[in-house]
N, C-alpha and C positions, 0 to 999 in steps of 0.2 A: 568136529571139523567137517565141513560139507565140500564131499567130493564133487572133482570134477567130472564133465561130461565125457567118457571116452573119446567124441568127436574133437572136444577141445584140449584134448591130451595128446592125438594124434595130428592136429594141425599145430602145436606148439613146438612136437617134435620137429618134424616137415620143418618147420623154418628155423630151427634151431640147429637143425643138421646143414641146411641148404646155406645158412652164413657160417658155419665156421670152414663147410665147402670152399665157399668164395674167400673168403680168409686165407685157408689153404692156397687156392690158386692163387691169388695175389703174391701171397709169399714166395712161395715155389716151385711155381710150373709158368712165370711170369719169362723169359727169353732174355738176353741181355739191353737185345734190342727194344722190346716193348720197357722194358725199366726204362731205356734211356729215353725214350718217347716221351714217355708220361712226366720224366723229371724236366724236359723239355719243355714240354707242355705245361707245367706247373708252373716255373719259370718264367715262359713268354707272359703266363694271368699275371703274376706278382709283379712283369717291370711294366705291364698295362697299366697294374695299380696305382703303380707310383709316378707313373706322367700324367695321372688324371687331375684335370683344372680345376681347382679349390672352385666351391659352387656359391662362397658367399664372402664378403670382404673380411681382410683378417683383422684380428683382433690389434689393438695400437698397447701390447706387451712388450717386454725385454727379456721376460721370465719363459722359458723351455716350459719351466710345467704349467703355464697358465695358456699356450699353445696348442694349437692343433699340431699331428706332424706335416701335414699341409703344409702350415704358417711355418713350420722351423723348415721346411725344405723348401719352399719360395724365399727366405729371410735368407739363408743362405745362396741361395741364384740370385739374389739381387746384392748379396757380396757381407752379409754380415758371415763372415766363417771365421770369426776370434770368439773364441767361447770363454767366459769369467767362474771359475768353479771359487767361489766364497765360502770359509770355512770361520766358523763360530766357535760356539760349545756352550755348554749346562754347567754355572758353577756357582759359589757362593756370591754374592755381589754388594756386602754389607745390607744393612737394615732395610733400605727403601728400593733398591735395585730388583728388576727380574733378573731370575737365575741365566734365563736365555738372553742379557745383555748385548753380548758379543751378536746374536744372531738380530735383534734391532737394528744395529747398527748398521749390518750390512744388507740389510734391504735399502735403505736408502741410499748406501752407500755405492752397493753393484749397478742399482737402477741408476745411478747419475754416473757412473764410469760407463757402464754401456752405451747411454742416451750421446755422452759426450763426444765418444770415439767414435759411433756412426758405424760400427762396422761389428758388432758386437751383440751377443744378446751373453742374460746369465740364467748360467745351471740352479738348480735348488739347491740353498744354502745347505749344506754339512753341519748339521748344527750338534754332532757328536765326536767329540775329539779328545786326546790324551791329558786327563786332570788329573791323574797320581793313580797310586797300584791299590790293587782293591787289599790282600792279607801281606802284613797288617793295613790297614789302609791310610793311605798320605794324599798330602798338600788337599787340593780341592774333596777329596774322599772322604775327608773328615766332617763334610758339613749335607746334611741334610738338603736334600734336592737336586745335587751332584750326578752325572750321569759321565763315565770315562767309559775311553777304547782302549785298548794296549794297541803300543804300537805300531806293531805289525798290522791288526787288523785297521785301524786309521789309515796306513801306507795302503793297504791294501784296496781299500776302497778309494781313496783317492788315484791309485793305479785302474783300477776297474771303470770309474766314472770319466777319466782321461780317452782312456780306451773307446769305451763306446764312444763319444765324441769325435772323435779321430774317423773311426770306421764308417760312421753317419754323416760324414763330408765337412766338420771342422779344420781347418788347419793350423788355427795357435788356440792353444788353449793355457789360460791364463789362470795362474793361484796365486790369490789374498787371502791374507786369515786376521782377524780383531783380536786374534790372543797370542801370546809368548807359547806359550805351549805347542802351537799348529804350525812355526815355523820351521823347525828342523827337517820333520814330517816333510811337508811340501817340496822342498827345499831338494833331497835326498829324492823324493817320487822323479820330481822335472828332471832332473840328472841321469836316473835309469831310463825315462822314457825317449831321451834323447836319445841315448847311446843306444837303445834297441830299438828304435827308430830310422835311428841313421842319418837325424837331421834336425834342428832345432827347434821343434814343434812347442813342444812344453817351456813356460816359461815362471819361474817363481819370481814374485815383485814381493819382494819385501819393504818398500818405501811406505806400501802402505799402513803398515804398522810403524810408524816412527812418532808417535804421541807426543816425543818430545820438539818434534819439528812444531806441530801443532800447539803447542804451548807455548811457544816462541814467536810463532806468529800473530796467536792472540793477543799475548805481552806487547809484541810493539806493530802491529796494525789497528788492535783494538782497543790498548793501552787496558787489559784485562789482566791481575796475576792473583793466583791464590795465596791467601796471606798465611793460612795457619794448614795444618793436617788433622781432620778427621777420627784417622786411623781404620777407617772402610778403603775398602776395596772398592774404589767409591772416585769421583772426581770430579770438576765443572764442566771439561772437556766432553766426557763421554756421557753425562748428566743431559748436560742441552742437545744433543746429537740428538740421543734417544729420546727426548720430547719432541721433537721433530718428526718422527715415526708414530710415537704415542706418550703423551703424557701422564698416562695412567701407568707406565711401564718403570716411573720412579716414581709410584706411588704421590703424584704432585698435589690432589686435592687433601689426602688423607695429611702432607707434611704441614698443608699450609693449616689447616685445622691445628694442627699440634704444637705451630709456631716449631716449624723445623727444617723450613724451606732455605735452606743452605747447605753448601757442601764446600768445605775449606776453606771459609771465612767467605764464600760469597754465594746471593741469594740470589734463586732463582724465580723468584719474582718481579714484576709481574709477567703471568703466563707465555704472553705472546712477546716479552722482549726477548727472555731466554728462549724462545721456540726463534727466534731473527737471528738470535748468536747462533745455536747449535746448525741452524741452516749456512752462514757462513763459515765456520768451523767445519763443517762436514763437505762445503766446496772447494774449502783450501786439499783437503786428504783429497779429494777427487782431483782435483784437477794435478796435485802431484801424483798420481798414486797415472794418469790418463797418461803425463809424458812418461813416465817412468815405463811405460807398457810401450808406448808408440817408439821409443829407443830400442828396447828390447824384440820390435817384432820388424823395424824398418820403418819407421816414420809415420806422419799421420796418415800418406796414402795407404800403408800395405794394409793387405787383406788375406 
């Protein structure tokens, strides 16, 4: 091993002593008064920072994470401060469905509840939520590609993603979930945050899951009913939604190769009519799921 130069031993020291010096000082020979200075000072840079004018036009999203925080802190001064937290999950979805189903849906689905309300953007979809216990393992746990929280930690995150929201200049923040499972969950989070709150901030909408509304209105707006069952976890409802999003996402090229482009007695062929159903299917949930929110927070103006 080829030593060093004494010179270069002796200037390593030299600066190695003279910063843990400064260190030292810093730490504790600093006066109450220079702390309060510098935390002062620190302070006055950080709210510089944050009144500085976005330098380039913002982007035309709904989506937090596809945002600068620029864009979410102009979005909200210009009065969008209802934030949509969308909860999904990872579970089995019969033969042709992706396992993230639930999380399809609600890209299109937040994006058009937001777009609608005018006053709204959405958080990133939660697409990890409560599907059964892991020993022994139940309901969703049983199948291959399955991804569960227990429920505490589901609660928890959903508590935690509220929070920040709130503290960063939100003022309602809104929970929908595409599954049975996420709404107890939500339901139970809005209820504490209220009451530790002290004011009715959090809001759970549960209309948005009511499928069977959606099936009813299919049946007699569109004179559409499913004739037989499957037996997938599986449906036409959420079928044409999610071709709407993506049609690769219920595997549509590979069914129609297989001649199996149907789901409980009706087909989803040809591509682009079931992608005109699932578009209106997916406006009825919106625009119920939009009053349903606008009730809950004070009408269409509140903000």
């Amino acid at each position: 091993m080829r030593r060093l130069p004494p010179v270069v031993i002796a200037i390593t020291l030299s600066i190695t002593l003279a910063a843990a010096a400064a260190a030292q000082g810093g730490r504790g020979n600093v006066s109450a008064e220079e702390r309060a200075r510098r935390q002062a000072e620190a302070e006055r840079q950080l709210q510089e920072q944050l009144r500085q004018p976005r330098p380039i036009d913002a982007l035309n999203s709904v989506w937090i994470e596809e945002l600068t925080w620029m864009e979410v802190r102009d979005a909200i001064a210009a009065g969008k401060t209802t934030v949509i937290i969308p909860t999904g999950g990872m579970e089995q979805n019969g033969p042709y469905l992706a396992t993230g189903k639930h999380n399809y849906v609600l890209q299109g689905a937040c994006e058009g509840i937001a777009r609608k309300l005018g006053n709204a953007l959405c958080a990133p979809i939660l697409k990890l939520v409560p599907e059964g216990s892991f020993d022994p393992p139940t309901d969703m746990m049983r199948y291959p590609g399955s991804i569960s929280l227990r429920d505490e930690t589901y609660r928890a995150v959903l508590d935690d993603m509220a929070t920040s929201f709130k503290v960063t200049g939100f003022q309602h923040i809104v929970f929908i979930g595409d599954s049975g499972g996420n709404q107890t969950g939500m339901e139970a989070v809005a209820k504490t945050l209220n009451e530790r709150w002290g004011k009715p901030m959090a809001h759970f909408i549960p209309q948005f899951y009511r499928y069977a509304d959606v099936f009813a209105w299919m049946e007699k707006e569109l004179g559409i009913k499913e004739t037989v069952r499957d037996g997938f976890h599986d449906d036409y409802v959420i079928t044409t939604i999610m071709m709407v999003t993506d049609p690769s996402t219920v595997r549509y090229d590979q069914r129609v190769k297989a001649g199996k482009a149907t789901i409980n007695g009706l087909s989803i062929e040809p591509k682009e009519k079931a992608i005109e159903i699932g578009r209106k299917l997916l406006q009825f949930r919106v625009d119920q799921t939009v009053a349903a929110i606008q009730a809950a927070i004070g009408g269409p103006a509140a903000r």
